[in-house]
SEDRENKE-584715 format. One line per field, with one value per residue (C-alpha): x, y, z. Coordinates in steps of 0.02 Angstrom, whole numbers, always signed. Each point is the difference from the previous one (the first is absolute). Layout:
BEGIN
X: X, ...
Y: Y, ...
Z: Z, ...
***
This chain:
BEGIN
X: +526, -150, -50, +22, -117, -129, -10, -26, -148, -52, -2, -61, +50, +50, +92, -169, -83, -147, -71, +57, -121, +57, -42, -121, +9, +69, -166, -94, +128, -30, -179, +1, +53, -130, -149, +56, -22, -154, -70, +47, -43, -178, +10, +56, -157, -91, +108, -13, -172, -12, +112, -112, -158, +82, +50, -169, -80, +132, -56, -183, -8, +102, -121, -152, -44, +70, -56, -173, -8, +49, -144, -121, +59, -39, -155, -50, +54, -95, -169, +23, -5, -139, -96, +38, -64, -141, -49, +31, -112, -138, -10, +79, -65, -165, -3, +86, -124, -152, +61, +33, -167, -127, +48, +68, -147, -134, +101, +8, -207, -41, +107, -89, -169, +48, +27, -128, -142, +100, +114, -76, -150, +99, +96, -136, -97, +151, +52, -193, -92, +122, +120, -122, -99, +163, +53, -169, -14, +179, -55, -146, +97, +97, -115, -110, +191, +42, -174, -70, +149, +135, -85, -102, +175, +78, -148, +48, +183, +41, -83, +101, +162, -17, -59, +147, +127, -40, -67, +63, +177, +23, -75, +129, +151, -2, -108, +86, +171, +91, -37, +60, +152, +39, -15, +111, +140, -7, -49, +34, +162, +115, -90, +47, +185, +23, -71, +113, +143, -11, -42, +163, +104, -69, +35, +165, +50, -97, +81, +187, -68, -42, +139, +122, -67, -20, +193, +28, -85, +91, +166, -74, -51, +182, +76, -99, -69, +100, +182, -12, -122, +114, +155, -79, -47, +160, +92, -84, -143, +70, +146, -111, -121, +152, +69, -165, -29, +191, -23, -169, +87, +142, -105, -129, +150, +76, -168, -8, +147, -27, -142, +23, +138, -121, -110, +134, +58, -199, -9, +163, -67, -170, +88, +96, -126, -138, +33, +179, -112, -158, +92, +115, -175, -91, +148, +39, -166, -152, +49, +75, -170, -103, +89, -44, -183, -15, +79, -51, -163, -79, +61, -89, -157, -18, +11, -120, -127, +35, -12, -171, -69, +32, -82, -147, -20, +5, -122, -116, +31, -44, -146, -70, +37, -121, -118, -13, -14, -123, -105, +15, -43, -175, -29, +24, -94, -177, +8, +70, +112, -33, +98, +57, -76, -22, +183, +36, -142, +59, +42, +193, +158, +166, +89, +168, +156, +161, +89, +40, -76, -38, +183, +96, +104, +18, -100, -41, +80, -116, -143, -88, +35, -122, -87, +61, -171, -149, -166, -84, +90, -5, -196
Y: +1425, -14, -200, +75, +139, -123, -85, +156, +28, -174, +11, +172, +147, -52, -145, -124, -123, +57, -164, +10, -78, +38, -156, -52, +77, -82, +24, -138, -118, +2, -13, -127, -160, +9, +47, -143, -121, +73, -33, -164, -36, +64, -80, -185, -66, +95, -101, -168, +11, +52, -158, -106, +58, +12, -210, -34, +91, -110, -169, +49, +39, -138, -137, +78, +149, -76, -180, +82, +112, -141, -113, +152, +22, -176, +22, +155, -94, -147, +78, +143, -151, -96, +166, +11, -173, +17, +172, -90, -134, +93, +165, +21, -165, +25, +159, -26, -166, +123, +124, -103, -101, +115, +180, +15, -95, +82, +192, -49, -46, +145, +122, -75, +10, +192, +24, -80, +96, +161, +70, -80, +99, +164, +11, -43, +154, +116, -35, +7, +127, +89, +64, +73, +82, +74, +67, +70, +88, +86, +54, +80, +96, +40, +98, +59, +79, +85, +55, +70, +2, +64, +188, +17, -23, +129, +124, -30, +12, +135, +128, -48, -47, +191, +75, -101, +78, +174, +52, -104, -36, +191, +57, -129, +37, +194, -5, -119, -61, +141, +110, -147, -18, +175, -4, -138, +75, +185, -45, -185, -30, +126, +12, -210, +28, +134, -126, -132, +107, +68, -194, -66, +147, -44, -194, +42, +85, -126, -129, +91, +4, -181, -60, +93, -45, -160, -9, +73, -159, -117, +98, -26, -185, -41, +101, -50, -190, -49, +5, -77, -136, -48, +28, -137, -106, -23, +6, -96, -105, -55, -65, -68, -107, -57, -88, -56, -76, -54, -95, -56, -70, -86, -65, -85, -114, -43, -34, -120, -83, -19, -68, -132, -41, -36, -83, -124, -41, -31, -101, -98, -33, -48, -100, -111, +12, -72, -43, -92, -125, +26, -83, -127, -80, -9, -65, -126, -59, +75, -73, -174, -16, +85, -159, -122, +41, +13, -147, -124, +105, +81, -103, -162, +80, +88, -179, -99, +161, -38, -201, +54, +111, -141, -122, +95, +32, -157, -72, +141, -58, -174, +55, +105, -144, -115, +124, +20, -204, -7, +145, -104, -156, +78, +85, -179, -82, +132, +27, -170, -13, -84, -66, +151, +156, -3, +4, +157, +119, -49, +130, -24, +57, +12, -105, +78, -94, +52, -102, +121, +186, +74, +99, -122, -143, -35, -107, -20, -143, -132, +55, -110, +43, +97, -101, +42, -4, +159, -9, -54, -149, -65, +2
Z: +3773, -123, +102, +126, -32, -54, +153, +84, -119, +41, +174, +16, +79, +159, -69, +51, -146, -33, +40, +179, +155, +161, +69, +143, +168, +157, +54, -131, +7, +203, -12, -144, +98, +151, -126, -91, +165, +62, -182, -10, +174, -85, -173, +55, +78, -147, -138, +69, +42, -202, -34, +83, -84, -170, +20, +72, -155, -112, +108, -43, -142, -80, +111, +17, -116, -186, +31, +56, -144, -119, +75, -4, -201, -56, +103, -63, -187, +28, +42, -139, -129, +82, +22, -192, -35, +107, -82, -188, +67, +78, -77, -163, -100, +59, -56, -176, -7, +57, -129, -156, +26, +68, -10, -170, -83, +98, -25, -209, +21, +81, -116, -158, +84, +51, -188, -55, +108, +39, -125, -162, +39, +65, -159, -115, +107, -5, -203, -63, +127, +99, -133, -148, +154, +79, -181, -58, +167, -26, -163, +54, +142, -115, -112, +172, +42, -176, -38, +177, +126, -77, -51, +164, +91, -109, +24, +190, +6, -134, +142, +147, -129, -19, +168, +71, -131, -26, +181, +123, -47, -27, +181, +66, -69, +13, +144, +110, -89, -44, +160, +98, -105, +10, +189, +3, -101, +79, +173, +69, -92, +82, +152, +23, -68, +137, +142, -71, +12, +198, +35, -85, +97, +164, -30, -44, +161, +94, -71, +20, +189, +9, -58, +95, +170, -79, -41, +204, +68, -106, +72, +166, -37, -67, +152, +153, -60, -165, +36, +190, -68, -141, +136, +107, -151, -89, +179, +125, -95, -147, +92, +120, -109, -109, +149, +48, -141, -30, +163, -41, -155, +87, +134, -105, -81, +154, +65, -155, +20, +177, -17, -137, +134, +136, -168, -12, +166, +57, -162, +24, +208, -94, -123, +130, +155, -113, -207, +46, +101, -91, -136, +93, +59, -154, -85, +123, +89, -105, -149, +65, +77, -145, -101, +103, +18, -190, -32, +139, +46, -145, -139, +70, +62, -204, -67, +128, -29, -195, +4, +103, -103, -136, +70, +71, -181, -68, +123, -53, -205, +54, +114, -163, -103, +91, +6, -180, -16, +106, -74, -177, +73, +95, -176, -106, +136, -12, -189, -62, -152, -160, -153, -116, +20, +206, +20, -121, +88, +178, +89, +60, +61, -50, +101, +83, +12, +105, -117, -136, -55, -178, -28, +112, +18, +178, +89, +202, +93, +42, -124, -113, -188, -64, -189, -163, -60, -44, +94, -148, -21, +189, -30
***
């Protein structure tokens, strides 16, 4: 009997848990499934337009935007440092040369010359002249100040040091204080309190009449505006925007999912219209082909452009070569050459060979070895 008396005390009065919801109406439930269509009839078009923006916005800025902001980085990098170079080299070390080798020698002249003509002379004028004068003239305003001053200003003061004291202060206080004071006490005091008084009575009923017809028209608000407002509210448009934005809810993930649906099934069409074959060709025919011309193409035309390049510059070597021979043998054949000195202050050439190079050990095919021999030795 006692459980069973708990339960009751549990469930309440009436036998009903106290945490009891009566469910939704008949009402909601039929309204829920064609607000649900209409708003995803709505909502679709909205969520895959937002699909398709949010993968373009992916596409760009994975191709365009972070290989453009990496470029304008190492742009940005590269002319900060040859700014910084440029500033080093144009600014700042001609202005630390400048200052180490003309301002700091001519600032350290003109400071001793400034001491030398200015404040040597000011000192010297302030230790002998200025000071004794300043001192004796304080002495003798002293003594002008203890011998003259100081009694004339006490035959001046003492009078009005005693007018003010024994006449003036007097008439004011019992001429002018103490009335005043009296009339404050007797007269102005009570007189205030009493004012005071009837002003705090009537405030007090008018404020007992404010706030009871204040305390009417919050009755009336609660009665007439209040209670239907919050009726409506927590009847018709809470309910209301709950399944509003229950079906909002809903129909934005179905509109997801049917979306990355469509996504995929455009992709996959995509995919086998145009990437299947895309890739079937370049696998099979661009390549194949992109072989051939490298090898059979390409390849050859790099080496004859090399093998001409080689000999254009050998023929250029050789053509230099005879130059230089000739330009000795016009030189030997104006000036002459004699026995001993003549060949030492010739002017000559190093001859080049294409046999073998200072550093090296490979020679040139068809070259004549170069000699084994200085300059001073082949005469």
């Amino acid at each position: 009997m006692g459980r069973g008396m708990e339960k009751a005390g549990e469930h309440g009065g009436r036998g009903v848990p106290s945490s009891y919801d009566g469910g939704e109406g008949c009402l909601t439930v039929a309204v829920r499934i064609p607000v649900r269509i209409v708003v995803l009839l709505l909502v679709l078009p909205v969520r895959v337009v937002w699909d398709l923006l949010a993968a373009g916005a992916r596409a760009v800025d994975r191709t365009v935007l972070r290989p453009l902001g990496r470029g304008l980085l190492w742009g940005l990098e590269w002319l900060g440092r040859a700014l910084g170079v440029l500033g080093r080299v144009l600014v700042v070390l001609p202005l630390v040369w400048s200052y180490r080798t003309l301002v700091v020698p001519v600032g350290t002249a003109l400071w001793w010359v400034a001491t030398a003509v200015f404040v040597v002379p000011v000192v010297w004028v302030w230790r002998a002249v200025l000071r004794p004068l300043g001192r004796a003239l304080d002495r003798l305003l002293v003594a002008a100040c203890r011998s003259v001053l100081t009694p004339l200003g006490k035959a001046l003061v003492w009078p009005v040091v005693g007018a003010w004291r024994y006449v003036v202060v007097p008439l004011v206080r019992y001429g002018v204080v103490v009335p005043s004071v009296w009339v404050w006490r007797s007269a102005l005091v009570p007189l205030g309190a009493g004012v005071v008084w009837l002003l705090g009575r009537l405030g007090h009923g008018l404020f007992y009449c404010v706030r009871a017809l204040w305390a009417a028209v919050v009755w009336l608000a609660l009665v007439l505006v209040v209670a239907p407002g919050g009726w409506v509210v927590r009847r018709i448009l809470v309910p209301a925007g709950r399944e509003i934005a229950a079906a909002f809810s809903v129909a934005w993930r179905i509109a997801g999912y049917l979306s990355r649906a469509v996504g995929r099934a455009l992709a996959w069409l995509l995919w086998n219209a145009v990437g299947r074959p895309g890739r079937w060709t370049y696998r099979n025919v661009c390549t194949p082909v992109g072989h051939w011309l490298r090898d059979n193409v390409l390849a050859p035309a790099a080496r004859a452009s090399r093998e001409i390049r080689r000999v254009a510059r050998e023929t250029l070597e050789s053509a230099r070569e005879t130059f230089r021979q000739t330009r000795r043998d016009a030189w030997r054949a104006l000036v002459g050459t004699t026995r001993g000195t003549s060949r030492m202050t010739e002017p000559r050439e190093p001859i080049e060979h294409r046999a073998r190079t200072l550093g090296s050990t490979t020679t040139v095919p068809g070259a004549v070895p170069a000699p084994e021999i200085s300059l001073r030795k082949q005469g």
